[in-house]
VEXNUBA-175435 format. One line per 4 residues: for each residue x negated, y negated, z negated of N, C-alpha, C. Coordinates in Angstrom, 1 decimal. Layout:
REM residues N
X,Y,Z,X,Y,Z,X,Y,Z; ...
***
This chain:
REM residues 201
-7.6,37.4,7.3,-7.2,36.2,6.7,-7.0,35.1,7.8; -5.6,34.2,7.8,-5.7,33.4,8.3,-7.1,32.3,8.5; -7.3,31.7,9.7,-8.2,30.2,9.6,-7.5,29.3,9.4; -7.5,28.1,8.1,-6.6,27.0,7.8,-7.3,25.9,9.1
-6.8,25.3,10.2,-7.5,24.3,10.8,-7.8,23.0,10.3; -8.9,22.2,10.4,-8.9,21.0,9.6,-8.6,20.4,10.5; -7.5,19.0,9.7,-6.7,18.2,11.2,-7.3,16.6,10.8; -8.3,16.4,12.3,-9.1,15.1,11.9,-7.7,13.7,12.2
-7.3,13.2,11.2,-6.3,12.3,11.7,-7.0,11.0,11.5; -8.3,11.5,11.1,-8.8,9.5,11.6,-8.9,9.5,12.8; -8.8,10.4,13.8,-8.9,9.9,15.4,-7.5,10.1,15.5; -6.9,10.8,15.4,-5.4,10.9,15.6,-5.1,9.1,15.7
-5.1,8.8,13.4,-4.6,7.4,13.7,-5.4,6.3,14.1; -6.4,6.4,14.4,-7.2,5.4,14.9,-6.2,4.3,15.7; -6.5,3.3,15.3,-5.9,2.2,16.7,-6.4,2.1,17.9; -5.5,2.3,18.9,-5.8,1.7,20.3,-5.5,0.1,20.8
-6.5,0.1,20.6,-6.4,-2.2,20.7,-6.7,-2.2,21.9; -5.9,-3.7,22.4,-6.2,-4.3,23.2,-7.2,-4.9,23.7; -8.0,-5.7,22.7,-9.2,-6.0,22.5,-9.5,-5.8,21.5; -11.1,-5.9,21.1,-11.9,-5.6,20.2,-11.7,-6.1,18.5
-11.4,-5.1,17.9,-11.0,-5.7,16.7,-12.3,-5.2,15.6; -12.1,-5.7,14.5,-12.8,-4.8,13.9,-12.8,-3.8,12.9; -13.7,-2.5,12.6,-13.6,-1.4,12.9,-12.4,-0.8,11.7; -12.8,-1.4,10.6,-12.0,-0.7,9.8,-10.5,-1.2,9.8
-10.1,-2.6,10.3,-8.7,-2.4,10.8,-8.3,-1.5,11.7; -9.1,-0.7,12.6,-8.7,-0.4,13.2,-8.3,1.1,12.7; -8.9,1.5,11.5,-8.8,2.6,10.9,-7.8,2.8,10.1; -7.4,1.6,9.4,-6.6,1.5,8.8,-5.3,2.1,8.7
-4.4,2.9,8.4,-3.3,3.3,8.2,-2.8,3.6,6.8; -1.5,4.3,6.8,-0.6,4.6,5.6,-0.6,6.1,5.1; -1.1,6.4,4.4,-1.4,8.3,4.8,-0.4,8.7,3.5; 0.0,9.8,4.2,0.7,10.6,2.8,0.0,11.8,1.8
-0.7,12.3,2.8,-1.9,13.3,2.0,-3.0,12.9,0.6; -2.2,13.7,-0.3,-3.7,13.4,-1.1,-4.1,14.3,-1.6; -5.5,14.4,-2.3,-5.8,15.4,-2.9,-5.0,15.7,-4.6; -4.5,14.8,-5.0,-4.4,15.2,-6.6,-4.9,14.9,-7.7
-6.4,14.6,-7.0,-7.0,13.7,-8.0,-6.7,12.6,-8.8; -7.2,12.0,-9.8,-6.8,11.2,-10.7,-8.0,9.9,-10.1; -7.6,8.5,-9.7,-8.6,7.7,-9.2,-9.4,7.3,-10.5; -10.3,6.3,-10.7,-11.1,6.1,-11.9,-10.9,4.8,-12.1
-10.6,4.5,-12.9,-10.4,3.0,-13.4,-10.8,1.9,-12.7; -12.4,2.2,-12.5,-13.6,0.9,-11.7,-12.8,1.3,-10.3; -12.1,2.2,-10.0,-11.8,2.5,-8.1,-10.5,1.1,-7.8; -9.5,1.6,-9.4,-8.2,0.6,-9.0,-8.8,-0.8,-9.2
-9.6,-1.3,-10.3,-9.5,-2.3,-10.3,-10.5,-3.0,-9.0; -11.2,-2.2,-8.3,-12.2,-2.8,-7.3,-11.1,-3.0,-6.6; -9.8,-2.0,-6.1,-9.4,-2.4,-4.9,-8.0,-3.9,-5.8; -8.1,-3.9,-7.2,-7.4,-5.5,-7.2,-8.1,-6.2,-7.3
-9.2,-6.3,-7.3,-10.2,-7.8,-7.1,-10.3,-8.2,-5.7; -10.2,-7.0,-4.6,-10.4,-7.3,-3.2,-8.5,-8.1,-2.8; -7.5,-7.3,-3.2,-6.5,-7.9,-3.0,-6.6,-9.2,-4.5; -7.2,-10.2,-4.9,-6.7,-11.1,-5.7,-7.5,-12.4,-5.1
-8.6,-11.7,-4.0,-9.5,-13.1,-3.2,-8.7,-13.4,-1.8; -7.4,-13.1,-1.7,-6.5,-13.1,-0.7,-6.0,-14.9,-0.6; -5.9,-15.3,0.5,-5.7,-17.2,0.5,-4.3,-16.8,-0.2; -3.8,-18.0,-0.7,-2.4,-18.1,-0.9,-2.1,-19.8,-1.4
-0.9,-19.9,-1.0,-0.4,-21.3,-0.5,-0.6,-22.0,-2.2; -1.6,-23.5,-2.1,-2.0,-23.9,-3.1,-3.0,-23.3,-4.3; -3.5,-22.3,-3.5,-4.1,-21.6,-4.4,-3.4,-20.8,-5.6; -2.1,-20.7,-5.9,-1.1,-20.5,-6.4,-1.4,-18.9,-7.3
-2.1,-18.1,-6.3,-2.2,-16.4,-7.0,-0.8,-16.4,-7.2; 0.0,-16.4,-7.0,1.2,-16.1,-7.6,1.6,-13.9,-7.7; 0.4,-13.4,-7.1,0.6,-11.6,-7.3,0.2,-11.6,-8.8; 0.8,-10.1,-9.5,0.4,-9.5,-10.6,0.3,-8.0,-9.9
-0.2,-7.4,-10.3,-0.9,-6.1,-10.1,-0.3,-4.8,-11.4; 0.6,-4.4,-11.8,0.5,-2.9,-13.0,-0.3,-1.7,-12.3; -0.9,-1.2,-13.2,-1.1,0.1,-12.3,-0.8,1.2,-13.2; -0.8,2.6,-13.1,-1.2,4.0,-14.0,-1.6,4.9,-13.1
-2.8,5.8,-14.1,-3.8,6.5,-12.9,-2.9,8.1,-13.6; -3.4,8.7,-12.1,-2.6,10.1,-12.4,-2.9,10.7,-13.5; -1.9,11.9,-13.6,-2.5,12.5,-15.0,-1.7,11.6,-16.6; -1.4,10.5,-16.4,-0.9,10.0,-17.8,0.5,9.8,-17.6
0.9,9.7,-18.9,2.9,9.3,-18.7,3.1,8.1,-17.8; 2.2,7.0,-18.0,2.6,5.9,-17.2,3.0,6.2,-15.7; 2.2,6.6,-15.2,2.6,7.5,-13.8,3.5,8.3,-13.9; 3.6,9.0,-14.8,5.1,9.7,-14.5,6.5,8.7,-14.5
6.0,8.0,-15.0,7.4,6.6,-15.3,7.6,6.2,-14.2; 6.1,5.1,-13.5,6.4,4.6,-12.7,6.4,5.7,-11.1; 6.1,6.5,-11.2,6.6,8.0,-9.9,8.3,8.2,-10.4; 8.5,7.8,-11.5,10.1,8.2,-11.3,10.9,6.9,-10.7
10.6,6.0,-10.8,11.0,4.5,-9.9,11.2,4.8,-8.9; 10.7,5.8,-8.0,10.7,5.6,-6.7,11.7,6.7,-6.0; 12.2,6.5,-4.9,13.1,7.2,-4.1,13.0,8.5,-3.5; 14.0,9.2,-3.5,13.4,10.5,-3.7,13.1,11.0,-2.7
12.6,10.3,-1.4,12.3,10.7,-0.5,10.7,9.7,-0.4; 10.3,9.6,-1.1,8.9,9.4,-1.5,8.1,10.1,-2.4; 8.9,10.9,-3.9,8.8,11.8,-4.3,7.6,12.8,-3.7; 8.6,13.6,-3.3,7.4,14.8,-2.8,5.7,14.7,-2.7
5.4,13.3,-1.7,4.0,13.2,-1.3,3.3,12.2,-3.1; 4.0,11.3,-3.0,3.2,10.9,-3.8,2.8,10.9,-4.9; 3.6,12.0,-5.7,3.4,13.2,-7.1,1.7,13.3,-7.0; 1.0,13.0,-5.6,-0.4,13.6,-5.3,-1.2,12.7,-5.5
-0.7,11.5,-5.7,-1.8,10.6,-5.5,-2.4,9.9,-6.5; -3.9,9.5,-6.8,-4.6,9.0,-7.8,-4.1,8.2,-8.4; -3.3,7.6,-8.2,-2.9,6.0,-8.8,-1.6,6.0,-8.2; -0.8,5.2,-9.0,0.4,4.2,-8.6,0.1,2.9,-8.8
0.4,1.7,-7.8,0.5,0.7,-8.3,1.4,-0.4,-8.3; 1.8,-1.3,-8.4,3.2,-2.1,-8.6,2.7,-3.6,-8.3; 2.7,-3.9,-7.4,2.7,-5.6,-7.3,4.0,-6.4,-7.6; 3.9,-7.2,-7.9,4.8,-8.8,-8.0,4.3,-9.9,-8.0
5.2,-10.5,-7.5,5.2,-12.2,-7.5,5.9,-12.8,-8.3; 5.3,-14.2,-8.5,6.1,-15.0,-9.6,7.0,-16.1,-8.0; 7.9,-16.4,-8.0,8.6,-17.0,-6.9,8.6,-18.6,-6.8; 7.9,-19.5,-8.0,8.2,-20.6,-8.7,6.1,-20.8,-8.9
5.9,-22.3,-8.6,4.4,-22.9,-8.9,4.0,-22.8,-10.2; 3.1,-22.5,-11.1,2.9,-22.7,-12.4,2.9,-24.0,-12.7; 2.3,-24.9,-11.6,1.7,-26.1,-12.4,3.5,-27.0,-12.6; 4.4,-26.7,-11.4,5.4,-27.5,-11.5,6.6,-26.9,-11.5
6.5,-25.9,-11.5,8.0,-25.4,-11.8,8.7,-25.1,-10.5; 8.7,-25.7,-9.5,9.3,-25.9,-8.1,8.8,-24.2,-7.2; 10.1,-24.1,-6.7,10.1,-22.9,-5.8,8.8,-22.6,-4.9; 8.6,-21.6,-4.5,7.4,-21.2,-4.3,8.0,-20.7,-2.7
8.1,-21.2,-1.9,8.5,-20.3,-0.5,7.4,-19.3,0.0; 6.6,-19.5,-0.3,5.1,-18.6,0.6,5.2,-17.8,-0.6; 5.7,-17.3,-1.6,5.1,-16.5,-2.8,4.9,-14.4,-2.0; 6.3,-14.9,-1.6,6.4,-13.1,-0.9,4.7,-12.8,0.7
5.3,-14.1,1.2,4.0,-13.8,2.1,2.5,-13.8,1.7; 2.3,-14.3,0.7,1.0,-14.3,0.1,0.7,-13.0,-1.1; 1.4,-12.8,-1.8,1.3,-11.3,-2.1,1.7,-10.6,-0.8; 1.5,-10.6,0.3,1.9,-9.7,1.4,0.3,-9.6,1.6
-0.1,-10.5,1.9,-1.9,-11.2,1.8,-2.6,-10.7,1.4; -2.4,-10.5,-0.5,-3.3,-9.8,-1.1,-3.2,-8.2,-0.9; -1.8,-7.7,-0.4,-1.9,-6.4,-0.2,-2.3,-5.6,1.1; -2.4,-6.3,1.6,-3.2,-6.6,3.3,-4.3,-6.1,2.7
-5.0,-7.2,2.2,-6.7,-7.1,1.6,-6.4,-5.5,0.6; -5.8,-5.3,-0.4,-6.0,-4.1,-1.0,-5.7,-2.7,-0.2; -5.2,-2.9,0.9,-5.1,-1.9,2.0,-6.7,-1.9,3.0; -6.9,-2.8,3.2,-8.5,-2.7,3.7,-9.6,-2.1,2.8
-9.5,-2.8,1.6,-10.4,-1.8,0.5,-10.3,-0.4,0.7; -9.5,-0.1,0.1,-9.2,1.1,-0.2,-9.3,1.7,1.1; -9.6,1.5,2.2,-9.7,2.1,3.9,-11.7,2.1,3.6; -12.0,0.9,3.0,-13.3,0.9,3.2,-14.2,2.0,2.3
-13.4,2.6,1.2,-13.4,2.9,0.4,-13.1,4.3,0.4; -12.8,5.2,2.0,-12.2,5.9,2.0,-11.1,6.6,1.7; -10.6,5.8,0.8,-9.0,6.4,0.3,-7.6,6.1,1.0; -6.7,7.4,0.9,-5.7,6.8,1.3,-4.6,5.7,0.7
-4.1,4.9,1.4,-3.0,3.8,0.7,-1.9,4.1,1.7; -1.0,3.6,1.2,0.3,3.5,1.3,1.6,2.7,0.9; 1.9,1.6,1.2,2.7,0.7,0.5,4.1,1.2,0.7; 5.2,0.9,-0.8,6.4,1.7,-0.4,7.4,0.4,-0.9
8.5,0.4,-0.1,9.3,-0.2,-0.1,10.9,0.5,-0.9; 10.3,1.7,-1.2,11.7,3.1,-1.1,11.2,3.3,-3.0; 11.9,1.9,-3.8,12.3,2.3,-5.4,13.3,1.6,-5.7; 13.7,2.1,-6.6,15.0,1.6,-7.2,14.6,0.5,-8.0
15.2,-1.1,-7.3,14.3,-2.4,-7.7,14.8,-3.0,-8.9; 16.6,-2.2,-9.2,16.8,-2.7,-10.8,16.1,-2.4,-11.9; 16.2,-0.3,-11.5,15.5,0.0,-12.5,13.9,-0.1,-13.1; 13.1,-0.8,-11.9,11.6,-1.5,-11.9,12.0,-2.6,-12.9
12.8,-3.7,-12.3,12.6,-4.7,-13.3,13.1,-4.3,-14.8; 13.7,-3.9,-15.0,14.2,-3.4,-16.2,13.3,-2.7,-17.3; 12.2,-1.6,-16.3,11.4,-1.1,-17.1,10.3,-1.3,-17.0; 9.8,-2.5,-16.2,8.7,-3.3,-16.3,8.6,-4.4,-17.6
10.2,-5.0,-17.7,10.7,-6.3,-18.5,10.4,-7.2,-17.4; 10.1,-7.1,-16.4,10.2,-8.7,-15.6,11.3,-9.6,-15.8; 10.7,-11.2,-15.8,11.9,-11.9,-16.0,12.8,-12.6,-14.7; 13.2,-13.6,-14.7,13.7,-13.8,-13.5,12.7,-14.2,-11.8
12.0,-14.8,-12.6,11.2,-15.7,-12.2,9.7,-14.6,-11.5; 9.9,-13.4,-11.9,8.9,-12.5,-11.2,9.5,-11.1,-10.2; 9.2,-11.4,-9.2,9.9,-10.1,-8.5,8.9,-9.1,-8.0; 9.7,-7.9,-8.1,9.0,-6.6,-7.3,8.5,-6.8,-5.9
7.1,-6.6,-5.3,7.0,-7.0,-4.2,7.1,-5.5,-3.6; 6.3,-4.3,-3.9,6.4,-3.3,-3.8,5.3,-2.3,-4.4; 5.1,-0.8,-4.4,4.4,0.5,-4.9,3.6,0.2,-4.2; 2.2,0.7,-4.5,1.4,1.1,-3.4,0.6,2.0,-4.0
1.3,3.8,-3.4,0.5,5.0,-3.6,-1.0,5.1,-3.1; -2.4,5.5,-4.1,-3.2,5.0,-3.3,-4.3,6.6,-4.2; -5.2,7.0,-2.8,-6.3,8.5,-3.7,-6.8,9.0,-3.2; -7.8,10.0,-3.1,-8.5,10.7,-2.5,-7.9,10.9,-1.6
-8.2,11.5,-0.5,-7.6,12.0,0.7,-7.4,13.6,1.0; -6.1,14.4,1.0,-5.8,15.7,0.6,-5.3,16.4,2.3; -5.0,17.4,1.6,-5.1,18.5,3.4,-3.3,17.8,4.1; -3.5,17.9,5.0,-2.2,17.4,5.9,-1.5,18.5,6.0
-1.9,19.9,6.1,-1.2,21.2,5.8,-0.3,21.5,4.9; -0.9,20.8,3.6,0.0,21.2,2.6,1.5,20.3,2.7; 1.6,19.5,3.6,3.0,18.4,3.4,3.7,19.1,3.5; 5.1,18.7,2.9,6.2,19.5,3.5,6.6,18.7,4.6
7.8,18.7,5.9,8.2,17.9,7.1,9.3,17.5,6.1; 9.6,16.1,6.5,8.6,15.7,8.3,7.8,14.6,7.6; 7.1,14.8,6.4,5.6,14.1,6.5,4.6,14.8,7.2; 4.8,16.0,7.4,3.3,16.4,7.8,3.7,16.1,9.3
4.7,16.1,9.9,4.4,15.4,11.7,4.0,14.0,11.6; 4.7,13.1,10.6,4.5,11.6,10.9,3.0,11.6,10.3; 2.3,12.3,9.6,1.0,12.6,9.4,-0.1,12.3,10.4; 0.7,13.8,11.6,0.3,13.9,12.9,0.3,12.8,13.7
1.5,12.1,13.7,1.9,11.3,15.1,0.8,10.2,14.9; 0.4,9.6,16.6,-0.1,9.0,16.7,0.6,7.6,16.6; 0.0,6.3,16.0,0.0,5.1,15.6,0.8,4.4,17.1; 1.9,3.7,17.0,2.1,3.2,17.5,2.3,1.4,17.6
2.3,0.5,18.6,2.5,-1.0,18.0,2.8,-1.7,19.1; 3.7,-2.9,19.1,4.5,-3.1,20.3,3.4,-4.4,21.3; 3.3,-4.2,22.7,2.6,-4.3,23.5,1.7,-6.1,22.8; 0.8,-6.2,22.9,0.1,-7.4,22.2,1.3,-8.7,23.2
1.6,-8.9,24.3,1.7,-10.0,25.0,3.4,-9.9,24.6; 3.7,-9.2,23.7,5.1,-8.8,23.7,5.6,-10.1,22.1; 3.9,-10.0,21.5,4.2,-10.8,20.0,3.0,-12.1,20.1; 2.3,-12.0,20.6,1.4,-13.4,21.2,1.9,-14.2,22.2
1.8,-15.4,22.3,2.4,-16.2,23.4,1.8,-17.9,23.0; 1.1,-17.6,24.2,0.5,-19.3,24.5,1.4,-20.6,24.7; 1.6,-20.8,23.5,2.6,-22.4,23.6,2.4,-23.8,24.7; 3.5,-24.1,25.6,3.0,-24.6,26.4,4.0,-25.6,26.1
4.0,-26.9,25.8,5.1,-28.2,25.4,5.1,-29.1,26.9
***
C-alpha cells in the first residue's frame, strides 16, 4: 500500500518578515483544504464578534455578516453564487460566509467613503480568529455580484463586500490542480522598503 505523505504547510506558508511581527500574523494565510466538516454555530459566530470589534470610521459598523453552516440548503444556495473556479475546493468547507456594507451613515444619510475599507478591517480581524482558532479561511472575490444581491434582497444602499470560505483543516492531497500547487507554494510579498517610505517634506 501506498504511504499518503502529510504535507506540513504551516511552515511551508509561514511568513518570512522582515522584522518581528507577531506570531499569528505571521501564520496567517488563505487555505483551500478542508476537511468537510460542518463548523458549529458558537465557531461562526465567535469568529463575527472578533470581525465586529474592528475600528471603523465614526464608529459607523457599517459590515453585516449572512452565514450557512455546511450540510444545510443555505449553503448550497450561497456555494452556488460563487464562480466556478472556486467551486471545487469550497464545496469542503464548514461554513460560507457573506459580508456587506451599508455605503451611506445611519445617523445622516451622507456617503460613507471608508465603508469598503472598514469592512475590509473587520475581515482582517475575522481572518485572524479563525487562524487563532486553527481553521482555515479564505476570502473570495470570484461570485456572481448580481446574482448575490438579488438573492440576498440587498437594497441599494448595501453592497457585497465578499465570501469568506472558512473549516476545519482537510488533506492538501485530495485538491485537484492547480490548488493543490498554490497549496504548496510558498507565500510571497513585495520587498517591505518597496511599500514603506519615510516622508521627508
Amino acid at each position: 500500500m501506498m504511504e499518503v505523505l502529510t504535507v506540513n504547510t504551516d511552515e511551508i506558508k509561514r511568513a518570512q518578515t522582515e522584522t518581528e511581527v507577531t506570531e499569528v500574523l505571521r501564520k496567517r494565510w488563505s487555505g483551500r483544504a478542508y476537511s468537510g466538516e460542518a463548523l458549529t454555530e458558537e465557531d461562526v459566530l465567535t469568529l463575527i464578534e472578533a470581525a465586529h470589534w474592528a475600528p471603523s470610521s465614526m464608529n459607523e459598523q457599517p459590515w453585516k455578516y449572512y452565514y450557512a453552516i455546511k450540510g444545510t440548503p443555505e449553503f448550497e444556495e450561497m456555494w452556488a453564487l460563487l464562480m466556478d473556479g472556486n467551486k471545487p475546493w469550497v464545496k469542503d468547507a464548514g461554513a460560507l460566509v457573506l459580508c456587506t456594507a451599508r455605503r451611506t451613515f445611519e445617523r445622516n444619510g451622507l456617503p460613507n467613503r471608508h465603508y469598503m475599507h472598514d469592512a475590509g478591517a473587520a475581515n482582517a480581524q475575522f481572518t485572524i480568529q479563525a487562524t487563532e482558532m486553527d481553521l482555515n479561511v479564505h476570502m473570495l472575490g470570484g461570485y456572481h455580484h448580481g446574482e448575490t444581491v438579488e438573492r440576498f434582497g440587498l437594497d441599494e444602499n448595501e453592497e457585497p463586500v465578499c465570501f469568506l470560505a472558512v473549516g476545519a483543516r482537510g488533506d492538501v492531497n485530495a485538491l485537484e490542480e492547480p490548488f493543490k500547487g498554490r497549496e504548496l507554494a510558498a507565500r510571497k510579498r513585495k520587498p517591505l522598503n518597496e511599500i514603506a517610505q519615510r516622508k521627508v517634506f
